[in-house]
N, C-alpha and C positions, 0 to 999 in steps of 0.2 A: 797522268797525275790527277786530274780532275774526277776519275773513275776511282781513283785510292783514296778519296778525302771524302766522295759521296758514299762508298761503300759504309763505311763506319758510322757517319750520318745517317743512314739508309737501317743497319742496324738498332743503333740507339733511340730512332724513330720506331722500331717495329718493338725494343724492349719496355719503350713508354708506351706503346698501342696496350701489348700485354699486359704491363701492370695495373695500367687503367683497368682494361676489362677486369682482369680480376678484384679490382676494388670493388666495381661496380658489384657484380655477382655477388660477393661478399656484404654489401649493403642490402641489395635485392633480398639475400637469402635473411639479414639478421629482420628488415621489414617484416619478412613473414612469418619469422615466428614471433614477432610480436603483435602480428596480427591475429594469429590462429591465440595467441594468449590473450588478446582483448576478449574475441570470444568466449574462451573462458569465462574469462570473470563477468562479460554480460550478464552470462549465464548467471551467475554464482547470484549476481548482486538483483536480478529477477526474481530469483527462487526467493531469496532473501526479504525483495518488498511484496513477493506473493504471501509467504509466512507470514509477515508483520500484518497483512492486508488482512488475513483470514483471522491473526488473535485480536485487531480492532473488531472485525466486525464481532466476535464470540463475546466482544468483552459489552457491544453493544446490547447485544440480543441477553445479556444477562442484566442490565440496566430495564432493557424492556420487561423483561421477565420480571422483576423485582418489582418494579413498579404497579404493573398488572396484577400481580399478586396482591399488592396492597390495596388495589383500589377493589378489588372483588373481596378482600376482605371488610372494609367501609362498607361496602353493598349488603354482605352477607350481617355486619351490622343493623345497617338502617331496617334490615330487612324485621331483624328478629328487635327492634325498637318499636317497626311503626305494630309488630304484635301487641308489642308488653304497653302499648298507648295508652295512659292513664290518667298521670301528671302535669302539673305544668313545667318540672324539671325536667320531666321526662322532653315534652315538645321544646324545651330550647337545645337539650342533647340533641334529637333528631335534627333542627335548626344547622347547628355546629357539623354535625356527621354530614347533614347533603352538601354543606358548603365544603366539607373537605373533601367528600366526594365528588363533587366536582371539578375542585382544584385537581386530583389526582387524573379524572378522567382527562382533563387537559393537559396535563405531565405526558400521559400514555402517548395522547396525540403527538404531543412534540417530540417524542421518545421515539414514534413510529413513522413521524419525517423526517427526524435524524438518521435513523437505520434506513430509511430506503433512501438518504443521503451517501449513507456509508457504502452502502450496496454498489448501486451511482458510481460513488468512486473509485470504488473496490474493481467495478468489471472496466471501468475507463484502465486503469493501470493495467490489466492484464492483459489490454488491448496493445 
């Protein structure tokens, strides 16, 4: 009798063994594809702060560029001022032009510690 009451036992024990493992597996398996989808989207959201990375920096080197531009035109003023040197309106224009010229030349400066800031951070991230 004690053989007839374990058997069933003995059963219902190996039908909870089973369904456990297949929970388990069933978890195992749903972990990984949400694993293999995290990578995914690593992916995705990488490319995504590479893109952004690269129109910062585009947007910077056009700041530099602009600026540069302007301070070589100041220059290319002063230049054809200290020619046309005649006046005394004339010498406080020239006055006004180097002091702007020089503000700009320091604009550039800052403009081309910020961009090799950007840069800086630009290759940290794709690291």
């Amino acid at each position: 009798m004690a053989i007839i009451i374990r058997r069933p036992l003995l059963i219902g024990v190996l039908i909870v063994m089973a369904l456990g493992i297949s929970v388990y597996l069933r978890l195992w398996t749903i972990d990984y594809q949400i694993s293999s989808t995290e990578t995914e989207l690593l992916r995705r959201q990488f490319d995504l702060a590479n893109r952004e990375a690269v129109d910062e920096s585009a947007e910077w080197r056009l700041r530099f560029d602009e600026a540069e531009e302007r301070a070589n035109t100041c220059a290319n003023e002063l230049k054809s001022v200290k020619a046309n040197l005649g006046d005394n309106s004339m010498t406080k224009r020239l006055d006004m032009l180097q002091k702007e010229n020089m503000n700009l030349l320091e604009r550039v400066e800052t403009l081309k510690q910020e961009l090799e800031a950007e840069k800086l951070k630009c290759s940290t991230q794709k690291l």
